[in-house]
Structure formats: C-alpha cells, structure tokens
C-alpha positions, 0 to 999 in steps of 0.5 A: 397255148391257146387263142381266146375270145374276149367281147369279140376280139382274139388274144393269144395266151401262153399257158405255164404250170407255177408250181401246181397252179396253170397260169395264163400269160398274155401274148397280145392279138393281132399279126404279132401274136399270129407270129408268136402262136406260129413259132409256139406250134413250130416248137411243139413239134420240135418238141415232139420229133425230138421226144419221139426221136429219144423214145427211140433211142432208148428203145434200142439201147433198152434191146441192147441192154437185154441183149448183153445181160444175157450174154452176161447171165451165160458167161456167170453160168459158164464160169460156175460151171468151170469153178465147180468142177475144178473143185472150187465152192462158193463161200461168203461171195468168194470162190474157195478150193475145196479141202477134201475130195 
C-alpha cells in the first residue's frame, strides 16, 4: 500500500501479487483514500499480532512435541529392555520368544 505523487497530486494505490507480477490498484486521493489507507494500515497490524500470536503458539507446541518425544523415546527404550530380558528378540518388526536359551 502505498501513497504516490503524480503532477503534484497524491493517490493511493494498493499493491497485490498476480501470479509473480505486482500490480498496482487505484484507490483514489482525498478523504476517502485517507480512510481506505487507515483501515489498510489497521489490517496490517492485525495481520501482524495475529501472525506473531501464531508464531507463538507453534512455539510452544513445538517444546511440547520435543517434550513427548522424548517421553516417547524412553518408554520404547523401557519396553526393549523388559522384552529382551523376558527373553523376547526382535524379528521383521515383531518381537518373538526366544526358542533356545
């Protein structure tokens, strides 16, 4: 979003991306294009809370996932342990009884 100057007059523009070309939209000049340009820089705030707000979020769940693959990682390392030394061996993906001892 952008104000230009044009033979001495401002008009306000709205910049969006068509396909990988930017292209310019006119808004107008005057009182109404200083409302449209004010609501413009409101949303892009919002935008921006609301993308820091998100960032956040994952964030956190990011240190919970870590947190429970760990748990995860121990509790595998606990059940092998108790399968090898009830005599159980791992085969293909499965754990089987051992025949011999």
């Amino acid at each position: 979003m952008s104000w230009e100057d044009r033979d001495g007059r401002r008009y306000y523009y709205r910049k969006r991306r068509v396909g990988r070309r930017v292209v310019s939209e006119y808004v107008g000049s005057g009182l109404i294009a200083e409302m449209v340009s004010e609501q413009d820089e409101m949303d892009r705030q919002q935008r921006m809370q609301d993308r820091q707000s998100f960032e956040k979020h994952i964030a956190r769940n990011k240190k919970m996932d870590d947190e429970l693959d760990s748990v995860i990682e121990m509790t595998r390392a606990v059940i092998r342990a108790r399968f090898l030394l009830s005599g159980f061996h791992p085969h293909k993906g499965q754990w089987r009884k051992k025949r011999y001892e």
